[in-house]
C-alpha positions as CSV (number, residue, x, y, z in Angstrom):
1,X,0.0,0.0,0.0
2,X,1.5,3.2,-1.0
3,X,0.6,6.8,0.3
4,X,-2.0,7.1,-2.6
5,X,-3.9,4.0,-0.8
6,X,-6.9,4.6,1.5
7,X,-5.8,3.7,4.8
8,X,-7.8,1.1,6.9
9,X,-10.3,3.0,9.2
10,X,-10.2,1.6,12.5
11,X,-12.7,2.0,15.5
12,X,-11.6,1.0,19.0
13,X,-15.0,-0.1,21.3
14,X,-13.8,-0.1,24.7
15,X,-11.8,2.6,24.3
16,X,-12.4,3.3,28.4
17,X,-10.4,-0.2,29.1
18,X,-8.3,-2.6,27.1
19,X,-9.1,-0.6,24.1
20,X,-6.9,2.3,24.7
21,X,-3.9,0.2,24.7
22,X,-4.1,0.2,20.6
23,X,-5.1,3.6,19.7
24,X,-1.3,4.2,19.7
25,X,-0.6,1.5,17.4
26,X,-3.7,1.9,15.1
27,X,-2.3,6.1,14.8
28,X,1.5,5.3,14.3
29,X,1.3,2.3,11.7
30,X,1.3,3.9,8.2
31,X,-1.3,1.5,6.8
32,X,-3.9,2.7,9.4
33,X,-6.2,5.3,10.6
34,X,-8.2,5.6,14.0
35,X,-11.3,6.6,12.4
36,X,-13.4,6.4,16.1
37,X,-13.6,5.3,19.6
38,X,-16.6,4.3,21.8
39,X,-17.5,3.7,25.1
40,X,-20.6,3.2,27.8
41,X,-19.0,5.2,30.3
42,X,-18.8,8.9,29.5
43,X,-16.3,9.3,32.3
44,X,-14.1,6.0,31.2
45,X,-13.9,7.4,27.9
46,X,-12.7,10.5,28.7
47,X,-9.8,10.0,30.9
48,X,-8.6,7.7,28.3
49,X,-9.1,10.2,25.5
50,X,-7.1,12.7,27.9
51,X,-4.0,9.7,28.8
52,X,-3.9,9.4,25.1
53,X,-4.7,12.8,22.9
54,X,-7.5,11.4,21.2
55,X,-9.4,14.8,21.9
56,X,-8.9,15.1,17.3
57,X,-10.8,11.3,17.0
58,X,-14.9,11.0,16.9
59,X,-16.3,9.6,20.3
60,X,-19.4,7.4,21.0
61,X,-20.9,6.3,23.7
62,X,-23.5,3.9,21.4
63,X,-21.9,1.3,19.6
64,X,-24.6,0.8,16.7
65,X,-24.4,4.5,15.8
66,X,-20.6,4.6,15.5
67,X,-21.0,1.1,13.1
68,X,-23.2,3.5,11.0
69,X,-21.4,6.5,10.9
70,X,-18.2,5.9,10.9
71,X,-17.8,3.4,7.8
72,X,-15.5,1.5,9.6
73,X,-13.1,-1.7,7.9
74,X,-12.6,-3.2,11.4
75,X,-13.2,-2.6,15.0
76,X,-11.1,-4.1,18.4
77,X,-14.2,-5.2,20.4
78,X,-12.5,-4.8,23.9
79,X,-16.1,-4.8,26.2
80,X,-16.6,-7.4,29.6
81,X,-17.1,-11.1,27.9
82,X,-20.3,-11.4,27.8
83,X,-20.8,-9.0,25.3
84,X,-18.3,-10.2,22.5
85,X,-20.9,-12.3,21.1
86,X,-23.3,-9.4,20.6
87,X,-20.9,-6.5,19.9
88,X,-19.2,-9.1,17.3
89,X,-22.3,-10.1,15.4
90,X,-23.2,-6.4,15.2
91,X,-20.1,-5.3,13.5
92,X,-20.0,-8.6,11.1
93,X,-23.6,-8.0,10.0
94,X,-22.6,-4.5,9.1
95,X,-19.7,-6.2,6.9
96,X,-16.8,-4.8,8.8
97,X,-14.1,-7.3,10.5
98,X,-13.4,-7.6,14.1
99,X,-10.5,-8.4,16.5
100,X,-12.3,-10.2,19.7
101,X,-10.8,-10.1,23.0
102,X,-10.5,-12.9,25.3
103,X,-11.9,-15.5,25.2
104,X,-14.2,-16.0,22.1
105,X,-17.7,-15.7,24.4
106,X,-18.9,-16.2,27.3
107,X,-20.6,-19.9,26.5
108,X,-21.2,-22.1,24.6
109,X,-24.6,-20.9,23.0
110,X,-22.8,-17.6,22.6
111,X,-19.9,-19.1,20.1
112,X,-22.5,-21.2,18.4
113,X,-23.9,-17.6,17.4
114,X,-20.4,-16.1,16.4
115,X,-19.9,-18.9,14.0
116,X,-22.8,-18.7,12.0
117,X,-22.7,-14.7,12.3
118,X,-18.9,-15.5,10.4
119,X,-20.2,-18.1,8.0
120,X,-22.9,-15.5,7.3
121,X,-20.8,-12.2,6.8
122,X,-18.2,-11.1,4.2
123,X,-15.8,-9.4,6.6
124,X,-13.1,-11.4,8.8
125,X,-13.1,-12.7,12.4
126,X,-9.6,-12.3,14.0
127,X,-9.6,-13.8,17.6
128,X,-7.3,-11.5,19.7
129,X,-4.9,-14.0,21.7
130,X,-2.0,-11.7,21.3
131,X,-0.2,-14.1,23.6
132,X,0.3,-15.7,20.5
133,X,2.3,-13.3,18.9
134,X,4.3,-13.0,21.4
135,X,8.3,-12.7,20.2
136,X,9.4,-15.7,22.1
137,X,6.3,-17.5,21.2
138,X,6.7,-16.8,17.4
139,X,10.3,-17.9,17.4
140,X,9.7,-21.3,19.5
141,X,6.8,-22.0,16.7
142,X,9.3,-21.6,13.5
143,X,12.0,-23.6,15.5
144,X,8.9,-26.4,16.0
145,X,8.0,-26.0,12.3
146,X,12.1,-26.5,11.9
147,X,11.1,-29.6,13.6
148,X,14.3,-28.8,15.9
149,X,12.4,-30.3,19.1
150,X,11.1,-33.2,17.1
151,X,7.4,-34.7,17.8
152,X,6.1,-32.9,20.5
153,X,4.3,-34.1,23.2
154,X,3.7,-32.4,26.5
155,X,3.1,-28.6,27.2
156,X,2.1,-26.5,30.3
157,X,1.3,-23.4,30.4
158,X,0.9,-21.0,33.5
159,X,-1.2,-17.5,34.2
160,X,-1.0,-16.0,37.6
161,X,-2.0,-12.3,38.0
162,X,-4.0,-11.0,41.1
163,X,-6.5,-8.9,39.3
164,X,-8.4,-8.1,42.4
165,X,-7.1,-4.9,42.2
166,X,-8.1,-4.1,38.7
167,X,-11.8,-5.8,39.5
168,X,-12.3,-3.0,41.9
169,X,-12.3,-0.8,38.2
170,X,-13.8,-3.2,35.9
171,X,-16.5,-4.9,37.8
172,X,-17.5,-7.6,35.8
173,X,-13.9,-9.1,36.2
174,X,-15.8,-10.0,39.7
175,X,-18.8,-11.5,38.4
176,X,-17.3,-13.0,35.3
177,X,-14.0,-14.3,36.2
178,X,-14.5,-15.0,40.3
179,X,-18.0,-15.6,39.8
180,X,-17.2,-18.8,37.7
181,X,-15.4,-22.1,38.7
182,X,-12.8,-23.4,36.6
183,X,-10.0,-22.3,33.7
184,X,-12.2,-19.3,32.8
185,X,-9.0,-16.9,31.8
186,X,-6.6,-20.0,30.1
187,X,-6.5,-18.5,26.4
188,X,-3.2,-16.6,26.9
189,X,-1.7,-20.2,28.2
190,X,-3.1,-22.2,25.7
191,X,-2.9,-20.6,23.1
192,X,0.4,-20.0,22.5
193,X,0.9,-24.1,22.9
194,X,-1.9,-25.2,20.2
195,X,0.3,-23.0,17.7
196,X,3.2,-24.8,18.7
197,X,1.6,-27.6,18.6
198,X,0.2,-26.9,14.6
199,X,-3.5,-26.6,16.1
200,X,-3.9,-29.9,17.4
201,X,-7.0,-29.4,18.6
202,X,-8.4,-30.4,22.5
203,X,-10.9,-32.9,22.4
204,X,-11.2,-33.5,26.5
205,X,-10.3,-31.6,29.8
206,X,-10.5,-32.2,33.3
207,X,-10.2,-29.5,36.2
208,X,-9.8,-29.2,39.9
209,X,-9.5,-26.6,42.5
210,X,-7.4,-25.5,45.6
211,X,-10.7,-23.9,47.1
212,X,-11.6,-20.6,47.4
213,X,-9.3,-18.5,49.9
214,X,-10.6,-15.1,49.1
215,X,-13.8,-13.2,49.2
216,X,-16.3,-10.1,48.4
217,X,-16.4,-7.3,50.4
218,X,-19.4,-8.7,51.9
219,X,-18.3,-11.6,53.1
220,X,-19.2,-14.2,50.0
221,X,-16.3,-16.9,49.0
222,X,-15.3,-16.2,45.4
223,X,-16.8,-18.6,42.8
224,X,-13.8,-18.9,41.4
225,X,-10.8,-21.6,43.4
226,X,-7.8,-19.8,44.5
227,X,-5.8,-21.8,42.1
228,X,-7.5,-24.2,39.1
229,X,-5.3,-26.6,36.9
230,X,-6.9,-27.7,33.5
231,X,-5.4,-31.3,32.2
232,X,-6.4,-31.5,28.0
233,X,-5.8,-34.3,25.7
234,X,-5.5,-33.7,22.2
235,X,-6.5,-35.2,19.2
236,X,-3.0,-36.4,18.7
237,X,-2.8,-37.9,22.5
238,X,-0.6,-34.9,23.7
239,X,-1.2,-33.9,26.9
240,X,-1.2,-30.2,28.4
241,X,-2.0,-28.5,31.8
242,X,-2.8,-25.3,32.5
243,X,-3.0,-23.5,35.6
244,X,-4.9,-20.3,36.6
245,X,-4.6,-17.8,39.9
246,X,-6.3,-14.8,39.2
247,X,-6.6,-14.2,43.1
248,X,-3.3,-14.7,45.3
249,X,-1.3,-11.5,46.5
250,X,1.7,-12.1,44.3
251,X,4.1,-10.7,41.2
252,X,2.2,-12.2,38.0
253,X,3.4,-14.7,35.9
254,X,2.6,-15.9,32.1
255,X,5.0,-19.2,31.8
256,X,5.7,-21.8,29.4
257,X,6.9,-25.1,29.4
258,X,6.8,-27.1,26.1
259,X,8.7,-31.3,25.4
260,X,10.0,-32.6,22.6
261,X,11.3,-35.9,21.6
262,X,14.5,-33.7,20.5
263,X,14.4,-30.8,22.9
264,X,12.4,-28.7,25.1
265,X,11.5,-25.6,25.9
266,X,11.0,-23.1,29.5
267,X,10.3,-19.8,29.1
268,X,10.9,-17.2,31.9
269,X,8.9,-17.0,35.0
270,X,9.0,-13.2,35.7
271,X,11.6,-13.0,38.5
272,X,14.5,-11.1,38.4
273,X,17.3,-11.9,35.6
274,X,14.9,-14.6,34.0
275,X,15.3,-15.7,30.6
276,X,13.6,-17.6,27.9
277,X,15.6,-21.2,27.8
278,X,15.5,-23.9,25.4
279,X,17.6,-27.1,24.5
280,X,17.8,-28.9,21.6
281,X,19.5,-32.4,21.1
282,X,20.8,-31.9,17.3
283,X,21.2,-28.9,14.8
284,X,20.3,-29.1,12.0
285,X,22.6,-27.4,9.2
286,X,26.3,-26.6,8.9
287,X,28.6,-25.5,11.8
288,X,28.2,-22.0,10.3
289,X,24.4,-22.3,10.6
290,X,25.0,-23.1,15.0
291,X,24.5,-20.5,17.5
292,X,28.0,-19.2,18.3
293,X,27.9,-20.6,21.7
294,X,26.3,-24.1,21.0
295,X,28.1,-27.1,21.9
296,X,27.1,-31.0,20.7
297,X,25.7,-33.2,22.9
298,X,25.5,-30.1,25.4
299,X,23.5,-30.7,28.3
300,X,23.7,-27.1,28.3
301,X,20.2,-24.9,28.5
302,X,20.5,-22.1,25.7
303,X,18.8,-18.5,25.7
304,X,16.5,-18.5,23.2
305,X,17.5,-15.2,22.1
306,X,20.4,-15.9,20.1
307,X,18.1,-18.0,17.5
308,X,15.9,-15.1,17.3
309,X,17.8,-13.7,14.2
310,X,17.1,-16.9,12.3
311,X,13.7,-17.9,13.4
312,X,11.8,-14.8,14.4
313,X,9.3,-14.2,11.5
314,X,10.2,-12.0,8.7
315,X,6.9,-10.0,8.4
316,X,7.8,-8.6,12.2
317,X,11.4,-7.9,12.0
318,X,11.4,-4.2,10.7
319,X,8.3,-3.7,13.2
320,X,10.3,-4.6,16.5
321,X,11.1,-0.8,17.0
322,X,7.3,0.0,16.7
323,X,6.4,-2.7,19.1
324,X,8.8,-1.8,21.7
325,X,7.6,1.9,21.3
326,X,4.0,1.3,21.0
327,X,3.2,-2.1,22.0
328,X,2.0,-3.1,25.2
329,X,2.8,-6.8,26.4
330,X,6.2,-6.9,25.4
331,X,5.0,-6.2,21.7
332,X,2.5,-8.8,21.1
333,X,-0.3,-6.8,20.9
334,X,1.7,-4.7,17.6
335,X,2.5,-7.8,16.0
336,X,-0.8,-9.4,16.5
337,X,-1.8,-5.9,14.9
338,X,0.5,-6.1,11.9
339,X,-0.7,-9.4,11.2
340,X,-4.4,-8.0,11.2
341,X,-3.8,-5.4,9.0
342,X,-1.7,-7.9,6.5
343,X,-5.0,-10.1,6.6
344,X,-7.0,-7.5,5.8
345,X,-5.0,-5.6,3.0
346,X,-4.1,-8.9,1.0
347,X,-7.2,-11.0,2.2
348,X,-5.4,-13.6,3.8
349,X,-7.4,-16.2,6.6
350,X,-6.8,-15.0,9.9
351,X,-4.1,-16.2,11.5
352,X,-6.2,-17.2,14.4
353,X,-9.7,-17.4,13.1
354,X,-13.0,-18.0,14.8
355,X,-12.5,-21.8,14.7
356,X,-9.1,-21.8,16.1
357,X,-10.2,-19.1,18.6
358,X,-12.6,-21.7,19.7
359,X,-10.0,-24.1,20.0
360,X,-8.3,-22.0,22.9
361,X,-11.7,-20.8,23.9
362,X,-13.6,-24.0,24.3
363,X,-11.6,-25.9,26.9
364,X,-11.9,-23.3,29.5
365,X,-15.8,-23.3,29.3
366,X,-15.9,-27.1,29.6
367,X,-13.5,-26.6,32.3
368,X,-16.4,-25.4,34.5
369,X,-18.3,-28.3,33.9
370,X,-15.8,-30.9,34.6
371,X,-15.1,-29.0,37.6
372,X,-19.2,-28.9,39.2
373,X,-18.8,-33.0,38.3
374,X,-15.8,-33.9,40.5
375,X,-13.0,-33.0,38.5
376,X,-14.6,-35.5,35.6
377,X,-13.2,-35.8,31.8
378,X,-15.5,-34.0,29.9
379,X,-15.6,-34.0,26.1
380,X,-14.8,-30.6,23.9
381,X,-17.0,-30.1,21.0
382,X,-15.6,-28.8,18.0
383,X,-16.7,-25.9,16.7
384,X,-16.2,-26.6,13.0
385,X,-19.3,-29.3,13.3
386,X,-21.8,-26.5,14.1
């Protein structure tokens, strides 16, 4: 797209939360324009449009009339989960594409909707698991593809972040997330593994619980466990667990742990002089082609970062600056964002469409089902049969 090219009008619902963290990336990538934000909350709205200079940008507080206004190509639906169903199907009847947040719905009946809205509409579902985009994530997934760590067959994945702080300002993370039992927030775990793992899809989960430690202000035990772990088995028999603690006083943590019959994986736990880790029994390729620092037969752990030159994906690599600059979570959500915009401008599928967003989606809602039965193996529909 040259400078003669009409850039892609973007609108940003939620612009009060999760929203805002894109109107920077949205107004400093050459290919797009923020064309407007929306929000509920009058009050939400405007401290973000003061934190971020958006005073030049149209602002709504009614979704619908924005979608009619503004003749929008896509729109970030950043609003509480049980509202991505509806806000989604709104935007795709209207033919303009959406980036969902996390997860896909809120249930079951919900992504039954969201598919057929999709199937029905011209314009593109993206599912926003930026997790996946991740740097270290996108260079663990070409080394895979490499087939570097051979057949993979075990993953775990790890999200711990006390958001009772940050509930107290978005309420329905109480009702929502601590109202509900099980692996309700697992996407940015999983997800990230099922690309490793080529979207091997999860056919079965079971879940269990610590119990619930914390409670309301008025006295009620959260709904929520204080810590749940999610067991999967795939389609190809690999096995994964996930493990969720949205509730214990604590630094957060978003870890990886990923087995190969040729190597393995660990990524960094958050703590102090961490580092992304992983070992790999062979190289392939010349001696020129090895890591300067690799050994054979090393039992040596390697920092993943001096593979990133070779493996991190080309369509990123002139983008790193911008996603240091603009992007928040270490950059994923900019290169989730370029790949959006590349899907869009040369009609590619979605990298993470509303079927594979399902995929990651899926096993958390059964989660809270296996968990009311006594921790029971339930069975994980697919979504692609609806």
């Amino acid at each position: 797209m040259d400078n003669m090219e009409k850039k892609i009008r973007v609108g940003l619902l939620g612009i009060g939360g999760r929203a805002r963290h894109f109107a920077d990336l949205v107004r400093q990538y050459p290919k797009t324009e923020l064309a407007a934000v929306c929000d509920i909350s009058e009050e939400a709205m405007a401290r973000s449009v003061e934190e971020k200079n958006l005073h030049d940008i149209p602002q709504y507080t009614d979704y619908m009339t924005m979608l009619n206004e503004e003749s929008l190509d896509v729109v970030f639906v950043c609003t509480p989960i049980e509202y991505h169903c509806e806000h989604t199907i709104m935007a795709l009847e209207k033919g303009v594409h959406v980036v969902g947040e996390v997860p896909v719905a809120f249930n079951i009946e919900q992504a039954k909707q969201m598919v057929q809205a999709v199937r029905k509409s011209k314009a593109k579902y993206f599912f926003g698991e930026n997790m996946c985009f991740a740097k270290h994530v996108l260079i663990v997934r070409q080394m895979v593809l490499a087939g570097l760590l051979g057949e993979l067959h075990y993953a775990e994945g790890e999200y711990l972040h006390d958001l009772k702080k940050l509930a107290e300002f978005t309420p329905w993370r109480f009702d929502t997330l601590f109202g509900t039992n099980g692996v309700t927030y697992g996407t940015h775990s999983l997800g990230p593994i099922l690309s490793w793992f080529d979207w091997d899809r999860v056919k079965k989960v079971m879940c269990s619980g610590s119990g619930s430690r914390f409670r309301y202000a008025d006295g009620r035990p959260f709904g929520m466990e204080s810590t749940t772990v999610m067991l999967c088995k795939t389609e190809k028999d690999r096995l994964i667990k996930i493990k969720n603690d949205l509730s214990s006083p604590r630094p957060s943590i978003n870890q990886y742990v990923l087995s190969g019959t040729k190597g393995a994986f660990e990524s960094r736990r958050g703590i102090p002089d961490s580092k992304d880790y992983i070992w790999i029994q062979d190289i392939v390729g010349s001696s020129e082609q090895r890591p300067r620092s690799f050994h054979d037969n090393s039992d040596t752990w390697l920092p993943l970062s001096i593979f990133e030159s070779r493996y991190f994906p080309q369509i990123y690599k002139e983008w790193v600056w911008y996603a240091k600059t603009y992007g928040g979570h270490e950059g994923a959500d900019a290169f989730m964002f370029i790949s959006v915009v590349d899907s869009i401008i040369n009609n590619k599928e979605p990298y993470i469409d509303i079927h594979r967003g399902l995929d990651i989606s899926l096993p958390g809602m059964m989660s809270t089902i296996s968990i009311q039965n006594n921790s029971e193996w339930v069975d994980v529909p697919d979504s692609r049969l609806w």
